[in-house]
N, C-alpha and C positions, 0 to 999 in steps of 0.2 A: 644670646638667643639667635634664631633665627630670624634671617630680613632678606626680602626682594629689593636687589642695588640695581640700577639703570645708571650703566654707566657710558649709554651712547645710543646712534641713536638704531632701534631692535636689539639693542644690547642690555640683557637683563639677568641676573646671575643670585641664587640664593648662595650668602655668604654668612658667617656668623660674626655680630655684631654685640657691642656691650649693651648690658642689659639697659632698660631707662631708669635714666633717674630724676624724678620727678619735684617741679619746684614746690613749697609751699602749699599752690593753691593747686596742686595737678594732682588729678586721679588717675589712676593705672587700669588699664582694660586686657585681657586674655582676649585677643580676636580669632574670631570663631569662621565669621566671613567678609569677604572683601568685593564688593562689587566696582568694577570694568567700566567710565563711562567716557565720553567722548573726549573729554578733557584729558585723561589718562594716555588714550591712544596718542592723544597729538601732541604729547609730553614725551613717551615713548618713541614716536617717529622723528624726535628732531623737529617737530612744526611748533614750536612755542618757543618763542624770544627772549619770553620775560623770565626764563629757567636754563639756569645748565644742567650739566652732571658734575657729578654722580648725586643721583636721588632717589629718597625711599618713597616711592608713589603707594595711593591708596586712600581716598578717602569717602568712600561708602561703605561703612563699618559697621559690624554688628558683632559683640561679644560678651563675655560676661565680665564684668567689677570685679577684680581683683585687691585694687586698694582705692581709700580713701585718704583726703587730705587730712592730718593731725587737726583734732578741733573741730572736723566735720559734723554740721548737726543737721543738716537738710530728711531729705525724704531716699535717700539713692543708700541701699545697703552692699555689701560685698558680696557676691554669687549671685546680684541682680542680673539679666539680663540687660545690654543695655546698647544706644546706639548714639553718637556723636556726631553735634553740629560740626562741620570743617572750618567754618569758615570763623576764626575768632578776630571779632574787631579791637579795635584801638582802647577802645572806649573813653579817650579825651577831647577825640576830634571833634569839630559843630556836629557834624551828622550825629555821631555816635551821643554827645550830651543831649542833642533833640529829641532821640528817641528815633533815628531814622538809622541804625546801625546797619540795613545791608547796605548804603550809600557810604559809611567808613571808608575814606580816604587812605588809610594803613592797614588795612585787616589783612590778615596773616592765615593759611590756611595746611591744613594737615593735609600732606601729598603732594608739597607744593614748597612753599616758603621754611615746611615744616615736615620731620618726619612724619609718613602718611603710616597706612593700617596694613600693611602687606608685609606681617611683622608678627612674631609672634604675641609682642603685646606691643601699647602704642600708649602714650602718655597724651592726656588733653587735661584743660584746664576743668574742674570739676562742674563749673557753672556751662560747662557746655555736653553734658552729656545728660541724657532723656532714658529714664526707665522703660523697659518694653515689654513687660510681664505679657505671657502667653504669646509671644513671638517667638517664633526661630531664629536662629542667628543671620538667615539671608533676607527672612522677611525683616528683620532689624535692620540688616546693611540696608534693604530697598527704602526704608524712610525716610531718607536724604532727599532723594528723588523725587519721589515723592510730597516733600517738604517744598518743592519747588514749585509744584503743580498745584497745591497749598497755598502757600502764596501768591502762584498766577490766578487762579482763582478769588484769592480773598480780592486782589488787586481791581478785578473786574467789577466788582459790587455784583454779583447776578444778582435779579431780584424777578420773584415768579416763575412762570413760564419762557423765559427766554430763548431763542433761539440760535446756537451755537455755530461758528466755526471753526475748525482747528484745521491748522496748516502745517504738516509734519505730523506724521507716527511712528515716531522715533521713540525714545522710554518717556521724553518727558509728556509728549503728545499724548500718550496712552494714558499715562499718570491723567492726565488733566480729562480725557476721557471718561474712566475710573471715578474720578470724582467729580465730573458735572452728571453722570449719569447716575449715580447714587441720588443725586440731588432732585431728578427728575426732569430733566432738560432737556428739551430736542436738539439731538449735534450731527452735524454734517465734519465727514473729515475726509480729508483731500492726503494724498500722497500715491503717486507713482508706480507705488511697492506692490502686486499683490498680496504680496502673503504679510504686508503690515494692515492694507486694507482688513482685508478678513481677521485680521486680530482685534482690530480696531470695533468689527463689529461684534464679535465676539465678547467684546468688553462693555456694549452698549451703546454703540455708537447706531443712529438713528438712518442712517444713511453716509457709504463710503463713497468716494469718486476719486475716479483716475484725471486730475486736474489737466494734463495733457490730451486726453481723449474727449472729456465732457469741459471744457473752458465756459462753459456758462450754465451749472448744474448749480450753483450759488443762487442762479438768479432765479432760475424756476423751483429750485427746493422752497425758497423763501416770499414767493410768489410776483418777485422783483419789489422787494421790500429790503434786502439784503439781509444781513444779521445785525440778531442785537451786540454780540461781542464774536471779535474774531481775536483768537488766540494765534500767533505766530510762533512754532515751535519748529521749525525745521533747518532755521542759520540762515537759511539761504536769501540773496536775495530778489528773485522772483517769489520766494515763497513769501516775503515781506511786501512785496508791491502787491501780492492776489491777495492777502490778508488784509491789506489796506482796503483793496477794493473789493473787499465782500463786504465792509462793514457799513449798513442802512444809517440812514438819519437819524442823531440823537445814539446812536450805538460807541461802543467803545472798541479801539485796539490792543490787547497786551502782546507786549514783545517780551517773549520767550530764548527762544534760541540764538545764540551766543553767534553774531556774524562780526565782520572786521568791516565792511560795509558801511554806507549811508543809506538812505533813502531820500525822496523829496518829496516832500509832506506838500501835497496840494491844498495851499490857504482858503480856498472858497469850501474846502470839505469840512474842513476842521472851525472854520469862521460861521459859515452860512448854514452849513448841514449838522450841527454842534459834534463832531466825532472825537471824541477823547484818544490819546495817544498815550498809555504809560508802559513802564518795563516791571517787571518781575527777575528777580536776582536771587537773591538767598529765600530761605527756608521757614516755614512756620512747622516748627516740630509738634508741638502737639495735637494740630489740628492733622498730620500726617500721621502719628500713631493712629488716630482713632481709625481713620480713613482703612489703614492696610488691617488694623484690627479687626474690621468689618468686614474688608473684600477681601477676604483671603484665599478665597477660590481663584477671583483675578487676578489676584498677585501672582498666583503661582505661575500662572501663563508669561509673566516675566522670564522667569528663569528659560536662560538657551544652550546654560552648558555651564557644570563646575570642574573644576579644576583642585589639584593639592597644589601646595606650593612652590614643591618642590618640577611641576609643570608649569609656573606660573608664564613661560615665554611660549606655552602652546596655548594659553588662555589668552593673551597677548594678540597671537596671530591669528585665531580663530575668533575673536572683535572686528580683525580688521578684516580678512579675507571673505568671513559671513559675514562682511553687512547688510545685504537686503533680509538676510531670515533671522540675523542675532538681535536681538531686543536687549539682552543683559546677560552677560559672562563674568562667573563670580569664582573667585578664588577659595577653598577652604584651607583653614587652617589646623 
């Protein structure tokens, strides 16, 4: 079959490779589409330590079931559409026997530790793949994503009317936009970018702001009451420090975006003012179906560019070179 090899770093080559062959508990996927995200790029450029080459990248997948595990008797048929957790944990670790498996100390994940989706077909374990009836193959790949902004969400508890911040409108910023404003929530979102700003409200966001122009539009949005939850989705870290400090009394912070950074948790906010600090990691897949199965007009404003695979190193460089107007570059296959 065909596979995208990266074999250094902007070095990326469709080669033909042996077919998979699939253990016991592994289902076989036909990948239809492969979405591009920020993890990919910096695997691609040489900025990821925990990876060498040569690797098959790819892990925002959307395809159709081609095989099942012998003995298979779930709900997942063959010519289902379908779309794949990446991330597979250990499942012996504490976390993992607790019931806290994105905290898995060994989880292993496709595009990564593991052949990824930029392949004609991609093997994953069958308890990790989610049916996606009435999706496309890219609104499947975007569920990942999605699944993220899902769980940053579930993480925060909203409850009511609450009043939102989001730091970063990058995919997963939007993501979480998309689905606090489904919800009916007033959200403020802060980022730099115009043309993510105007996405952002596009998507329902309640008010955008240029966080360098207006540095105190948090406070008068919220009437100097702050927010109830500030989402941190941009890596960055000033985007973490203004995230901290949008969040009012008795409010929550979720940490989103993937930084190599610290922060310093000021003790009288989080002691005296009760301000919750947690992170959001991996994916809650189902409550992400529904979500893209609902928005799917929104969703579509994701997409910034597809690609064959056979261009997959101009899909590559058009992530990195469009950053301010790319939201999501998806490979078909």
């Amino acid at each position: 079959m065909r596979a995208a090899v990266t074999t250094g770093p902007r070095e990326i080559h469709v080669e033909t490779v042996a077919d998979p062959d699939p253990g016991p508990d592994d289902a076989v996927v036909d990948v239809g589409t492969v979405g591009l995200c920020g993890t990919d790029l910096h695997m691609y450029l040489g900025e990821r330590h925990d990876t060498g080459f040569p690797l098959r990248q790819g892990h925002e997948v959307g395809g159709t079931l081609s095989a099942l595990p012998r003995g298979y008797d779930g709900p997942l048929q063959v010519g289902d559409t379908v779309t794949i957790n990446p991330a597979i944990p250990c499942g012996v670790c504490r976390p993992c026997t607790r019931g806290a498996w994105p905290a898995c100390t060994s989880f292993r994940a496709l595009g990564v530790a593991l052949p990824g989706g930029l392949a004609d077909q991609v093997v994953a374990p069958v308890d990790q793949l989610f049916g996606a009836p009435g999706l496309t193959p890219t609104e499947a790949a975007l569920v990942e994503p999605f699944s993220i902004a899902t769980m940053a969400v579930a993480r925060a508890e909203l409850r009511g009317d609450e009043r939102l911040v989001i730091v970063g409108a990058g995919p997963i910023g939007l993501a979480i936009t998309v689905c606090a404003a489904a919800a009916g929530h007033e959200i403020l979102v802060c980022d730099p970018v115009e043309g993510r700003r105007a996405l952002a409200a596009e998507l329902g966001a309640t008010r955008v702001v240029d966080p360098l122009a207006e540095p105190g539009a948090v406070a008068d949005w919220s009437h100097g009451e702050g927010a109830d939850v500030a989402f941190e989705a941009s890596g960055t870290k000033p985007g973490l420090e203004s995230a901290l400090g949008a969040v009012g009394n008795g409010g929550r912070l979720v940490v989103v975006g993937v930084a190599a950074h610290d922060i310093v948790v000021p003790v009288p906010k989080v002691l005296f003012q009760g301000v919750t600090i947690v992170g959001a990691r991996a994916g809650l897949f189902p409550e992400a179906l529904a979500v893209v199965g609902a928005q799917q007009q929104s969703v579509a404003k994701f997409v910034s560019g597809t690609y064959p695979l056979d261009d997959v190193a101009a899909a590559f460089d058009h992530a990195i070179t469009g950053a301010a107007d790319v939201v999501k570059v998806f490979v078909h296959l």
